[in-house]
C-alpha positions, 0 to 999 in steps of 0.5 A: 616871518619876522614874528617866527623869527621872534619867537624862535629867538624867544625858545632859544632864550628858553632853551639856553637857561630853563628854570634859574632864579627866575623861573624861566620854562618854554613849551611849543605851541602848535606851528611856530606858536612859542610860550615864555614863562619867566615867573620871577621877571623884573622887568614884566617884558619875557612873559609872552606868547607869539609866532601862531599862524592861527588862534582858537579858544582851545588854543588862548585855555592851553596857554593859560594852563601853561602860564598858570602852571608855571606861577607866571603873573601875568602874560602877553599875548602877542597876535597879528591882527589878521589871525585873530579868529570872529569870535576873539571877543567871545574867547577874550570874555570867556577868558578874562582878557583885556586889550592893554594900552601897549600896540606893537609895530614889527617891521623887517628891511634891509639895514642899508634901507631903514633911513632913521629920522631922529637925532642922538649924540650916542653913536649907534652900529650893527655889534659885531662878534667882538661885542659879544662878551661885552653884550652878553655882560650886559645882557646878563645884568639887566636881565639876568639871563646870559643868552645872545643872538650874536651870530645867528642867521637873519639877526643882528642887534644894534646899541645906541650905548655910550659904552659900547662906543 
């Protein structure tokens, strides 16, 4: 669940801003599967695919197509372990695919369960609707898109920002 819910805020970014100065184009694959293409990207991290409940070669040819057809310099391919089909290594060769060093850990509980263990002198809270002009602003600046999750079901975002103390 928690990796559709990914991808569907990944479309809605999508959705909000097509094209732009960086590029930006969506495309659906398949149930819950969503591309982001963000050609122009400074940052490298928008360029990602997720949210398949199953993966085939003609499915990783579609996604290239996609990502090449947009002029996007690299993407990320985002698969829970447990789908990738018996012949991923023979997609992965055919297709010029390498692992990289990045692994990701999605986990999802409730708020009043997750017990942090670290420590910072930066406060850290759930933002609230207040927030949003001040997250969107900032959003906006590091990555130059102007989208926000603020007020939608099942997420929330959190800052450890000084300045949003």
């Amino acid at each position: 669940m928690t990796e559709l819910d990914e991808a569907e805020y990944m479309a809605q970014i999508g959705l909000y801003r097509p094209g732009g100065p960086l590029g930006i184009a969506l495309r659906r694959f398949g149930e819950g599967g969503t591309a982001l293409s963000v050609r122009n990207d400074p940052s490298d991290y928008w360029n990602k695919v997720l949210g398949f409940t199953e993966v085939t070669g003609e499915l990783i040819e579609s996604l290239l197509d996609f990502y090449r057809a947009e002029g996007s310099p690299l993407a990320v391919l985002q698969i829970a372990p447990e789908i990738l089909p018996d012949d991923w290594p023979e997609i992965c060769a055919k297709f010029g695919i390498e692992p990289t060093e990045m692994n990701f850990a999605k986990v999802a509980a409730p708020i009043s369960d997750v017990r942090p263990t670290g420590e910072t002198d930066l406060p850290i809270r759930e933002l609230t609707r207040d927030d949003g002009a001040q997250w969107l602003d900032l959003v906006t600046d590091v990555y130059e898109m102007k989208t926000t999750s603020q007020g939608r079901q099942r997420w929330s975002q959190s800052a450890s920002l000084d300045t949003l103390a």
